[in-house]
Steps between C-alpha positions, in 0.01 A plus 500: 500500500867586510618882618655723302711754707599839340840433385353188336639231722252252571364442902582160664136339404683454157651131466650284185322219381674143508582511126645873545664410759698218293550697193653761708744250616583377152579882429716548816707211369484626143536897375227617684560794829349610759584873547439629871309881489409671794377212742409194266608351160406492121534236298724612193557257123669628244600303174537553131200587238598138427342391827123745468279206496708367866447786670138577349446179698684638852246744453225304462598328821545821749287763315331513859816632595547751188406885470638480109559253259830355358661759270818540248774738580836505345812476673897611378759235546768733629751252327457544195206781515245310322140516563308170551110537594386258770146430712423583879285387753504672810242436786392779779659466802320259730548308849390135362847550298690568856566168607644383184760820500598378819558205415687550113739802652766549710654839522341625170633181331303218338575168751359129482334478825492212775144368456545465136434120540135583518486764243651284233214238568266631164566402146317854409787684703803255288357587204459864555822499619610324197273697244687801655846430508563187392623351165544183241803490372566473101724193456377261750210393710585667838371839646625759754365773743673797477582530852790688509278843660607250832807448699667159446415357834128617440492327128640184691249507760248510178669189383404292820189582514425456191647172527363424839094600359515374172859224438639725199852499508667856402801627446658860529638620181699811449443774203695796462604441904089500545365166674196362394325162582568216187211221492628193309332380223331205719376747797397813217274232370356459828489834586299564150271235587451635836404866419369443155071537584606875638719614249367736222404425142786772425769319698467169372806533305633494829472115519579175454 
């Protein structure tokens, strides 16, 4: 049975399962944080009311890890001061997430890391990845990963491994000076193909 010490962070007997461990990396590449407090992590998703059911489903997958369940909260766009609700998951703190901090930061900064070759390996982690951050775009068959969280030489190392695992050929395309990975229409269909058995019912409209 896992420990629970005091200040809720869970003892070292506490470990992720194989499928946690690949959605997690589909989040690191996607929205989702890791946010360091006291010694270890927390996992951390936040989206729009738009995404409920999504992150229902996080929490379905690492409610071992969870004191609370997802919950709305508003938040102000200091913009333009409007209020837009959104939904949260946030874990406890806990060691098994540790070695994935590690790896996904460098100096409080989300990085691609070096052993990312063997992390990209699951279809479930490309299509959480995708299912988080990723989108079809409206007048053509082609998709992109909103990638631009990344520096440039990190989004280009993405390219050849993606590339290098699974032969889709992508390009880097620029939106309001923001870089983000472009999948032409033959490799998006691939791609779709690829991650379709993992993606849910609510982000089919996601594909090809």
């Amino acid at each position: 049975m896992n420990k629970v010490s005091k200040d809720n962070t869970v003892g070292s007997q506490e470990s992720l399962s194989k499928d946690q461990e690949e959605i997690l990396v589909g989040l690191m590449l996607g929205d989702g944080c890791l946010e360091l407090q006291h010694k270890n992590p927390r996992l951390r998703v936040d989206h729009s009311m738009k995404q409920k059911d999504y992150i229902e489903w996080l929490y379905s997958q690492f409610k071992d890890f969870c004191n609370q369940r997802p919950h709305q909260l508003n938040r102000v766009d200091k913009r333009n001061g409007r209020i837009y609700d959104h939904y949260l998951l946030t874990t406890r703190t806990s060691l098994a997430f540790r070695k994935y901090f590690n790896m996904f930061y460098a100096e409080k900064k989300k990085t691609i890391p070096k052993n990312l070759m063997d992390l990209l390996k699951s279809k479930l982690t490309l299509a959480v990845w995708y299912m988080d951050d990723g989108f079809k775009r409206g007048d053509c068959s082609s998709l992109y990963l909103c990638t631009s969280g990344f520096k440039l030489e990190d989004q280009k190392f993405l390219q050849e491994i993606l590339e290098k695992l699974y032969g889709f050929k992508t390009k880097i395309h620029f939106a309001s000076k923001n870089a983000r990975i472009y999948f032409p229409v033959q490799f998006a269909k691939e791609f779709c193909n690829l991650v379709r058995p993992f993606i849910l019912p609510q982000f089919t409209y996601k594909l090809l």
